[in-house]
VOPA-238417 format. One record per residue (C-alpha): residue number from 1; x, y, z. Coordinates in Angstrom, 3 decimals. Each point is the difference from the previous one (the first is absolute). Example, Ala and Ser with C-alpha at 12.3 -4.5 7.8 and 13.67 -1.06 7.14 Angstrom:
// VOPA-238417
[atom 1, [12.300, -4.500, 7.800]] [atom 2, [1.370, 3.440, -0.660]] 
// end
This chain:
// VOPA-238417
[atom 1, [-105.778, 4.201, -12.902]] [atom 2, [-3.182, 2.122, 0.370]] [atom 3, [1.167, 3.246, 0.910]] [atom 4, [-2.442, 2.890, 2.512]] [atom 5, [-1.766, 2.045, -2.121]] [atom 6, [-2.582, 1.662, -0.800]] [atom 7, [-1.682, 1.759, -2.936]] [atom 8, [3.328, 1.370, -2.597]] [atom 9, [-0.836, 2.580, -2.792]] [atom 10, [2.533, 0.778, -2.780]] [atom 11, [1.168, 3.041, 0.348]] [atom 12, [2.017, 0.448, -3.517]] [atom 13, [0.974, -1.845, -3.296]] [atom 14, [1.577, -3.700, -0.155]] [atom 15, [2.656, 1.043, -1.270]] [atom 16, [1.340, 2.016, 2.474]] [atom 17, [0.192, -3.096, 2.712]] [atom 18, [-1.588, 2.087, 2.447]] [atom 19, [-1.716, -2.196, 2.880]] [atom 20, [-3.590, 0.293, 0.658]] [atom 21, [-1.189, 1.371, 3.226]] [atom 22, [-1.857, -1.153, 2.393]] [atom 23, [-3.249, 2.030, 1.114]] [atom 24, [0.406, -1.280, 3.971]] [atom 25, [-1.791, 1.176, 2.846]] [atom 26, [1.163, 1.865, 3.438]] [atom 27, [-0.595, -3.411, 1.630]] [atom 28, [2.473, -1.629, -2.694]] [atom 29, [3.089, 2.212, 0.084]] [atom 30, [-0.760, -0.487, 4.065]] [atom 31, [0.582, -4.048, -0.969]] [atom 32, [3.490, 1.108, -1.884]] [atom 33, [0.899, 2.178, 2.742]] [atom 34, [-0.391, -3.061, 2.592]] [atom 35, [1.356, -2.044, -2.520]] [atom 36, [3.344, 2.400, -0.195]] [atom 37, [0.102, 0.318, 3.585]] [atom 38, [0.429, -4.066, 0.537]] [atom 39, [3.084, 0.320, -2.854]] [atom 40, [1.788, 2.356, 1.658]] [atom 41, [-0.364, -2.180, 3.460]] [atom 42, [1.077, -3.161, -1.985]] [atom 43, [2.768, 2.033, -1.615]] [atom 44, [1.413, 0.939, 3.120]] [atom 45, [0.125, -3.174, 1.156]] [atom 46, [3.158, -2.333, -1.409]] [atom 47, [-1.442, -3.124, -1.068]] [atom 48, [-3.569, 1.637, -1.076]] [atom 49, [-0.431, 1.326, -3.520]] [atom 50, [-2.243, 2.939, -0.272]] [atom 51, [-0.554, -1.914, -3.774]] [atom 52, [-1.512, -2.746, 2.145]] [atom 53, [-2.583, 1.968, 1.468]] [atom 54, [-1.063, 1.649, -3.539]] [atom 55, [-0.001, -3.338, -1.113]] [atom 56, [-2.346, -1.657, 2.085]] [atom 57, [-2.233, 3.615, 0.365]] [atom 58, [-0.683, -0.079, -3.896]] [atom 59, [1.863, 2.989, -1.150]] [atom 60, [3.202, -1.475, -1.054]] [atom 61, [-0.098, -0.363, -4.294]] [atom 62, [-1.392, 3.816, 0.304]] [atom 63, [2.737, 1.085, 2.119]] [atom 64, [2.440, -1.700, -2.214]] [atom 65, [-1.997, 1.651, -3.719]] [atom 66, [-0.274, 3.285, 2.182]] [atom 67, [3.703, 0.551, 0.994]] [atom 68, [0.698, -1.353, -4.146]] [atom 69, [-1.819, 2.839, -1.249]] [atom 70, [2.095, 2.772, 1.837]] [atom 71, [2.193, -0.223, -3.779]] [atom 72, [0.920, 2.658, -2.361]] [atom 73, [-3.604, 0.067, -1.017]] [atom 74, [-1.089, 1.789, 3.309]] [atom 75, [3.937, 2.128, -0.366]] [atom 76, [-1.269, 1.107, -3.446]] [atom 77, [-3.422, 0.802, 1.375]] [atom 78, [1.432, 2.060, 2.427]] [atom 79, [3.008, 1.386, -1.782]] [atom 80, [-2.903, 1.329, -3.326]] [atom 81, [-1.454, 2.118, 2.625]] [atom 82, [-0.821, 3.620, -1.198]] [atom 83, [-1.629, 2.215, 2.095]] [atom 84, [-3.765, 0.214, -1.006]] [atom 85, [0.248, -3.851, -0.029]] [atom 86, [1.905, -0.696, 3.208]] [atom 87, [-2.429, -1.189, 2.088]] [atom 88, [-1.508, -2.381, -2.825]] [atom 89, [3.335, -1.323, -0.617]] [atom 90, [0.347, -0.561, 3.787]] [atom 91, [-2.903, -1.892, 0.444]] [atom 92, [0.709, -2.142, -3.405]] [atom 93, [3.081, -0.734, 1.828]] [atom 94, [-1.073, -0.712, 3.182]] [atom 95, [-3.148, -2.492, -1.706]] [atom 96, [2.684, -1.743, -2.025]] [atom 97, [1.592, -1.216, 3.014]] [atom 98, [-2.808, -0.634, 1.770]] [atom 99, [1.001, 1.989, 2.558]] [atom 100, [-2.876, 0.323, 2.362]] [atom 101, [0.450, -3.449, 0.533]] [atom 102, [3.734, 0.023, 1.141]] [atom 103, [-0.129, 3.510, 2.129]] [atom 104, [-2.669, -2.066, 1.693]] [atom 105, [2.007, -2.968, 0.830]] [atom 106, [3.276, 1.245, -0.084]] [atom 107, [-1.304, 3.037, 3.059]] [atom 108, [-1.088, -3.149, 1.861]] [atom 109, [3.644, -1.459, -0.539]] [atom 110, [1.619, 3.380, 1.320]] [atom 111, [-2.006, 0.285, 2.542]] [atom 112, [0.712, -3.240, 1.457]] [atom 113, [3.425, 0.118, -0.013]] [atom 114, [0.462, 3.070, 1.431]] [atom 115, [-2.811, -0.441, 2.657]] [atom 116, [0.964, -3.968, 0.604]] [atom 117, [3.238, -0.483, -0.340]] [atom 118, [0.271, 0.328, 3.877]] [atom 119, [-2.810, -2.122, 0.503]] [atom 120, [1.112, -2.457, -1.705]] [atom 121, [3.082, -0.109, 1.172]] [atom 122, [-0.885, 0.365, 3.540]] [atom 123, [-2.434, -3.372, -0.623]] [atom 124, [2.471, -2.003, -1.782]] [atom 125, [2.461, 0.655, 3.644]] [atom 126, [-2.947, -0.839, 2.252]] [atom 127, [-1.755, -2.606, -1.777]] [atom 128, [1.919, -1.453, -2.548]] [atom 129, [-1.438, -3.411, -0.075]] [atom 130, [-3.744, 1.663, -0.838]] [atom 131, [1.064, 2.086, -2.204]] [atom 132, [2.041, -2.297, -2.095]] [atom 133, [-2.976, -2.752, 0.603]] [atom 134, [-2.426, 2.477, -1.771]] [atom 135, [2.031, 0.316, -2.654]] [atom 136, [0.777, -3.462, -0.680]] [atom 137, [-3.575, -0.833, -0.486]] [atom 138, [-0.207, 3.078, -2.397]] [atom 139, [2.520, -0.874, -1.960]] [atom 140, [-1.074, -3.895, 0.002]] [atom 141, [-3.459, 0.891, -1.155]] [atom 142, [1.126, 2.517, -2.386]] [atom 143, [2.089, -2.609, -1.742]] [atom 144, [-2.410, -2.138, -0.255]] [atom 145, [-2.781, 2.738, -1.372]] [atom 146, [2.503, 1.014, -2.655]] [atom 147, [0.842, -4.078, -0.476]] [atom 148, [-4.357, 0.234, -0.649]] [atom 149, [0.637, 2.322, -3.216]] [atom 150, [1.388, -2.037, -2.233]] [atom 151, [-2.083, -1.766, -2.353]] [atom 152, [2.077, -3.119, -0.442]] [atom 153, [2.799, -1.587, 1.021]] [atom 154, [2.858, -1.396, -2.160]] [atom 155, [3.728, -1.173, 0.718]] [atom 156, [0.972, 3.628, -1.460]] [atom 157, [-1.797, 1.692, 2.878]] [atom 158, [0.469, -2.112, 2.333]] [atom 159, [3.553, 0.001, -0.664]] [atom 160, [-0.226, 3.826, 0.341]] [atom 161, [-1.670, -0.054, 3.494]] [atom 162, [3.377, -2.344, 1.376]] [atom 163, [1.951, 2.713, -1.528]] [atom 164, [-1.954, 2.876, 1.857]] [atom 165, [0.720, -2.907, 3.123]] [atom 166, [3.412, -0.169, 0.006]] [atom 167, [0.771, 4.213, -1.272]] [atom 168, [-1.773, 0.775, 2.919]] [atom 169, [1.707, -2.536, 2.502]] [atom 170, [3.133, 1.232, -1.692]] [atom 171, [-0.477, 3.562, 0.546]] [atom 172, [-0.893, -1.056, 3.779]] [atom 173, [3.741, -1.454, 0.228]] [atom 174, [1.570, 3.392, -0.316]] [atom 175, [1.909, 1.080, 2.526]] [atom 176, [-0.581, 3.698, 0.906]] [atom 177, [3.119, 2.455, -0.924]] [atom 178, [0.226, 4.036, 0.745]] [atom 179, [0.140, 2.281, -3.062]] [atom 180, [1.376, 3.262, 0.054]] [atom 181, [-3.381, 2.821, 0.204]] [atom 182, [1.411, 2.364, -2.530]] [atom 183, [-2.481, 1.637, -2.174]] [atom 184, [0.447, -2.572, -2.965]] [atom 185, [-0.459, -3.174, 2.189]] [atom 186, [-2.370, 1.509, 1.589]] [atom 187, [-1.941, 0.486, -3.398]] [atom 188, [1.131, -4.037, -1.358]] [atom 189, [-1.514, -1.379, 3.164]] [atom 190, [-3.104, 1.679, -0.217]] [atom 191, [-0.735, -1.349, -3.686]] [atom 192, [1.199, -3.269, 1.104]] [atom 193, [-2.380, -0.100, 2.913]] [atom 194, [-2.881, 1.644, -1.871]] [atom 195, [0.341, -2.614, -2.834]] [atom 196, [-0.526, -2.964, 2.931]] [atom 197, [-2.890, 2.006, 1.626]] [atom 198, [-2.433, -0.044, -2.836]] [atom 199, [1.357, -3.693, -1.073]] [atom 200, [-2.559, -2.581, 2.414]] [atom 201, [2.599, -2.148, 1.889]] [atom 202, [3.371, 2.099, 0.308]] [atom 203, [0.189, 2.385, 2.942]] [atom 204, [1.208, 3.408, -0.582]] [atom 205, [0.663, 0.116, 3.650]] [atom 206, [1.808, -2.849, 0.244]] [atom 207, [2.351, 0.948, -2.975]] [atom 208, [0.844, 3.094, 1.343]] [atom 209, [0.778, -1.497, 3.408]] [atom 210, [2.187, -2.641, -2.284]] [atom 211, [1.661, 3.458, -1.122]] [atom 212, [0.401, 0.963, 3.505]] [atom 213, [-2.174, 3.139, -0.497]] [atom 214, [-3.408, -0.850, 1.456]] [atom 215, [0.689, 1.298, 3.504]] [atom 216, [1.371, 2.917, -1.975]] [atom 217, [-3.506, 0.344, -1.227]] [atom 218, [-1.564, -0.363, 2.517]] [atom 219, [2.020, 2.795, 1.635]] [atom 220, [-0.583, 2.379, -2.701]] [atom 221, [-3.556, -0.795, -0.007]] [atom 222, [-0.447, 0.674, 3.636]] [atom 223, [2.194, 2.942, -0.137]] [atom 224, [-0.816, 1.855, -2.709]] [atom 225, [3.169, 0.146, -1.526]] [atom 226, [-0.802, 1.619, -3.638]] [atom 227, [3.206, -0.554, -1.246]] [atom 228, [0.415, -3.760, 0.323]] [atom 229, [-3.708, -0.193, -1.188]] [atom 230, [0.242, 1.734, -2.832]] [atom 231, [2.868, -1.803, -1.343]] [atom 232, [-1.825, -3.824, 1.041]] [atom 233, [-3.202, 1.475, -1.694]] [atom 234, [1.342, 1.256, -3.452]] [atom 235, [1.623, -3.823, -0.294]] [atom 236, [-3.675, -0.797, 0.805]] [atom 237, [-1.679, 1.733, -2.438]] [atom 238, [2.015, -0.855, -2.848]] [atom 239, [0.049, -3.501, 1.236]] [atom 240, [-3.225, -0.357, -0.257]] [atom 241, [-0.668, 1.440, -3.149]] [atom 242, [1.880, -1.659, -1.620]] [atom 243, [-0.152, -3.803, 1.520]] [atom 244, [-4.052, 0.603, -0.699]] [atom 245, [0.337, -0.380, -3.688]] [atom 246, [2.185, -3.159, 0.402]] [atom 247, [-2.873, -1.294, 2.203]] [atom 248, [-2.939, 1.301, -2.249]] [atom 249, [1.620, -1.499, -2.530]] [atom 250, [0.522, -3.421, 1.580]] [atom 251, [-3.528, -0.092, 1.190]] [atom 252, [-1.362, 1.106, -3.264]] [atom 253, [1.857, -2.485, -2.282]] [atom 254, [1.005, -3.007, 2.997]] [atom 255, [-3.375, 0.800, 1.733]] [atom 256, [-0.072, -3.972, 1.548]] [atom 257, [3.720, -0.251, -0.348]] [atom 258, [0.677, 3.045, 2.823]] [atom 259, [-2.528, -0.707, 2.269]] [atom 260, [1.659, -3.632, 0.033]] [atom 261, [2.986, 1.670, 0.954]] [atom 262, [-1.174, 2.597, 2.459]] [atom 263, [-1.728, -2.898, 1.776]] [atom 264, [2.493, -2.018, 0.345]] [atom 265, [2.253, 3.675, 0.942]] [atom 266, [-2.826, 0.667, 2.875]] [atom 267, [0.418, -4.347, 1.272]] [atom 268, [3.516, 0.541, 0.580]] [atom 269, [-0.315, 3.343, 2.020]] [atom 270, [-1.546, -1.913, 2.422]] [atom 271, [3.211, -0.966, 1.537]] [atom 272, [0.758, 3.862, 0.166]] [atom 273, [-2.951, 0.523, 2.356]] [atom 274, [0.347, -3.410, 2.069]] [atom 275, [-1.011, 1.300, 3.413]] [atom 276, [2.576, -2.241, 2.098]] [atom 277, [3.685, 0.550, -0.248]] [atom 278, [3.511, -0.555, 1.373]] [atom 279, [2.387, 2.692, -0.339]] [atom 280, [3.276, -0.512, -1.012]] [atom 281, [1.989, 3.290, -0.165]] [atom 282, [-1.510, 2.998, 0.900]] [atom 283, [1.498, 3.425, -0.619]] [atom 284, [0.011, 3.693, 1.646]] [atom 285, [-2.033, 2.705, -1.894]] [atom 286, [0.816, 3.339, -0.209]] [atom 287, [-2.244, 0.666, 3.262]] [atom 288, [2.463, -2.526, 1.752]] [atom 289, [-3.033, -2.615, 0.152]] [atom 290, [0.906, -3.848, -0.228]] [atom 291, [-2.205, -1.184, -3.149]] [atom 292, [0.004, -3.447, -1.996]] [atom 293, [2.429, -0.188, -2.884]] [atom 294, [-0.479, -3.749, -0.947]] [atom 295, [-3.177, -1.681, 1.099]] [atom 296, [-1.171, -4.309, -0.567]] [atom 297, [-3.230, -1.165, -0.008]] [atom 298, [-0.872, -2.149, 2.851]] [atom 299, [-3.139, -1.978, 1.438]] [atom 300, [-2.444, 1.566, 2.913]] [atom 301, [1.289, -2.751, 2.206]] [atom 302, [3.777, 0.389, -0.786]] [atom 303, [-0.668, 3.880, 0.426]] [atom 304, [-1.168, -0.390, 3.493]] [atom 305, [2.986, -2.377, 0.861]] [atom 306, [2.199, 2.194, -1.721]] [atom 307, [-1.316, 3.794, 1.102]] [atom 308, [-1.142, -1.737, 3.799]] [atom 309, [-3.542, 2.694, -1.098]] [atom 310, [-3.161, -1.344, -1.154]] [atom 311, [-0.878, -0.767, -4.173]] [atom 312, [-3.338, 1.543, 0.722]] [atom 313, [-0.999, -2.799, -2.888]] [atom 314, [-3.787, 0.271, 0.693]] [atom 315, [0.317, 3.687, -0.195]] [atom 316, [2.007, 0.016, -2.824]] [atom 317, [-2.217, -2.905, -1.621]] [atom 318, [-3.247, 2.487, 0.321]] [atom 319, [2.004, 2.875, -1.578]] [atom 320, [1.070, -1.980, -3.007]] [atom 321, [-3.688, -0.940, -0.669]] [atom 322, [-0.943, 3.188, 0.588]] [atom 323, [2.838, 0.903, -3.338]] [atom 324, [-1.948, -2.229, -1.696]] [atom 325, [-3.261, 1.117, 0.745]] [atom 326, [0.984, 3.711, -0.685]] [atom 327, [0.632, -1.122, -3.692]] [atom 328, [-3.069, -2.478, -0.256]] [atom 329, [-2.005, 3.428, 0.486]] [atom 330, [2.220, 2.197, -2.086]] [atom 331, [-0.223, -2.344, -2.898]] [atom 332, [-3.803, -0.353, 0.383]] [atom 333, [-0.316, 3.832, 0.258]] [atom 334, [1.834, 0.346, -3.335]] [atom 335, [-2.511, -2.574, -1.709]] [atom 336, [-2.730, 1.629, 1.399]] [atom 337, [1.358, 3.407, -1.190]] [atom 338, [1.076, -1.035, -3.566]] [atom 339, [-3.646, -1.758, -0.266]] [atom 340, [-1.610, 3.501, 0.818]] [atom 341, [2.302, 1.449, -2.335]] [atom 342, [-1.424, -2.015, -3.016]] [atom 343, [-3.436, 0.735, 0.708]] 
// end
C-alpha cells in the first residue's frame, strides 16, 4: 500500500533503526489532523474502526511503523540523556518515532472524542438509519479498496479473507456482559479495545459495548471523569504499543496475506453497521434509559412492518453512496499525494 508522504531525510545511522522523517508542510500535518479527527469519530462509534478510516485516508502502514518505533531504542535515547545533550537526545527521540506525525494525528483523535462523543451519540438516537447507512457504504468501499491491494490472488489468501469473514461475524455474535470498572479492568479493556481500533474491520466500540463498558465511556468522556480515564487510557497506550509490532510485523513479512484478512475482517463488519434492526432484549443503563442489548438484521420493508416508522431507504440509499464516495476521494487524494511525494 502506498503510504502519504512526502520528502523523508535520515536523520541518524542504520543501525540504530531510527525512522526517517518526513519534511511536511503546515498544510500536511492540517491533512493528519483532519485525518485524526475522523478516527476518533469512527472510534466512538461501535461498529466503526478508527483503523478503517486511516486505512482508506493513506496513513495506516505509517501509523502502524510509527507506534513500532516507540521501543527501547527511543527509552535508551531518552534514558542516555545528560544535561548539555538533553535537548539533542530529545529530539533524536522524538525523530525516531516519528513523532510529529502521530502528535498530529493522534491531537485530531483526542480532539474528536472529547468534542464528538455527544454528537455522535446524539445522531446515532435521532437518525440512526443515516448514520449507520453512511457507514455501511464506508465500510463496503473500504473493503473493497483494501481487497484492490493485493497483487494476486491464491486459495491461501483467499482462504484468509473467509477467515477475516467469519472472525468478524463471530465477534458480531457476542452477547454483551457488564464487567466490574475497577482500575485493572478498566486498564484490560482499554488495550483490548485499542488493539481492535487500529485493526480495519473490528470495532473498538463495539467490543467495549460487548464488555458492557461503552456507555461507561461514553459517560466518562462526557463527564470528565479523570479517574476512569486514566485507568481506560493506560490499557490504551500499552495496548497499542504493543499490538503495533504484531501488526508491523504481519504487514511487513504477510504484506498480501493481512490485507486478505483485514478485508475480509472489514466484509463481515458490515453486518455490525446494518442500518435496519429488530430488537430483541433491551436493557436499562445506568441513566435508567431503555437501550438495545441484542439486535437482528432485518430488511427496509420488514423494518417498516415491524417498527410501523418509515425505512427512509432512498435516504439511506444516498448516504451509503455518499460512504462510498467519501473513500473514492480519500483514496484518490492519497495517490495524488504519494505521486507529489516522489517527484
Amino acid at each position: 500500500m502506498n503510504v502519504n508522504t512526502a520528502t523523508r531525510a535520515d536523520i541518524s545511522d542504520p543501525d540504530s533503526g531510527a525512522v526517517a522523517v518526513e519534511s511536511r508542510t503546515l498544510y500536511a500535518y492540517l491533512g493528519l489532523l483532519m485525518r485524526g479527527l475522523a478516527m476518533g469519530a469512527a472510534d466512538v462509534v461501535p461498529g466503526v474502526s478508527g483503523g478503517t478510516i486511516a486505512f482508506i485516508s493513506g496513513i495506516y502502514d505509517e501509523l502502524i511503523d510509527s507506534l513500532r518505533r516507540c521501543d527501547l531504542v527511543a527509552l535508551r535515547l531518552l534514558l542516555s540523556l545528560r544535561i548539555k545533550d538533553a535537548c539533542l537526545r530529545i529530539k533524536d527521540a522524538w525523530q525516531h518515532v516519528n513523532g510529529n506525525f502521530l502528535a498530529a494525528v493522534f491531537s485530531g483523535v483526542l480532539i474528536s472524542i472529547l468534542s464528538l462523543a455527544k454528537a455522535v451519540t446524539y445522531l446515532l438516537a435521532t437518525a440512526p438509519i443515516l448514520v449507520w447507512s453512511f457507514f455501511l457504504g464506508l465500510i463496503l468501499s473500504a473493503g473493497l479498496y483494501i481487497g484492490r491491494q493485493i497483487p494476486e490472488w491464491n486459495w491461501q489468501r483467499v482462504a484468509l479473507l473467509l477467515l477475516g469473514l467469519a472472525l468478524a461475524l463471530a465477534i458480531s455474535d457476542l452477547k454483551p456482559t457488564q464487567l466490574p470498572e475497577t482500575w485493572w479492568m478498566l486498564m484490560a479493556a482499554g488495550a483490548i479495545a485499542v488493539c481492535a481500533m487500529i485493526l480495519p474491520g473490528i470495532s473498538g466500540g463495539f467490543l467495549l459495548l460487548v464488555m458492557g463498558l461503552y456507555q461507561s465511556v461514553i459517560g466518562a468522556v462526557v463527564e470528565l471523569n479523570l479517574l476512569f480515564l486514566v485507568s481506560l487510557g493506560t490499557g490504551c497506550v500499552l495496548g497499542l504499543l504493543l499490538f503495533s509490532h504484531l501488526l508491523h510485523w504481519l504487514l511487513e513479512r504477510y504484506h498480501a496475506g493481512t490485507m486478505a484478512l483485514l478485508t475480509g475482517f472489514l466484509l463481515g463488519s458490515i453486518r455490525l453497521v446494518w442500518p435496519w434492526k429488530e430488537t430483541l432484549t433491551s436493557v436499562q443503563n445506568r441513566h435508567g434509559e431503555w437501550v438495545p442489548l441484542v439486535q437482528e438484521n432485518v430488511l427496509p420493508l420488514q423494518y417498516s412492518a415491524l417498527t410501523g416508522t418509515d425505512s427512509l431507504w432512498a435516504w439511506a440509499l444516498l448516504c451509503a453512496v455518499s460512504g462510498l464516495l467519501l473513500v473514492g476521494c480519500l483514496e484518490w487524494r492519497a495517490s495524488v499525494s504519494s505521486t507529489e511525494g516522489r517527484k
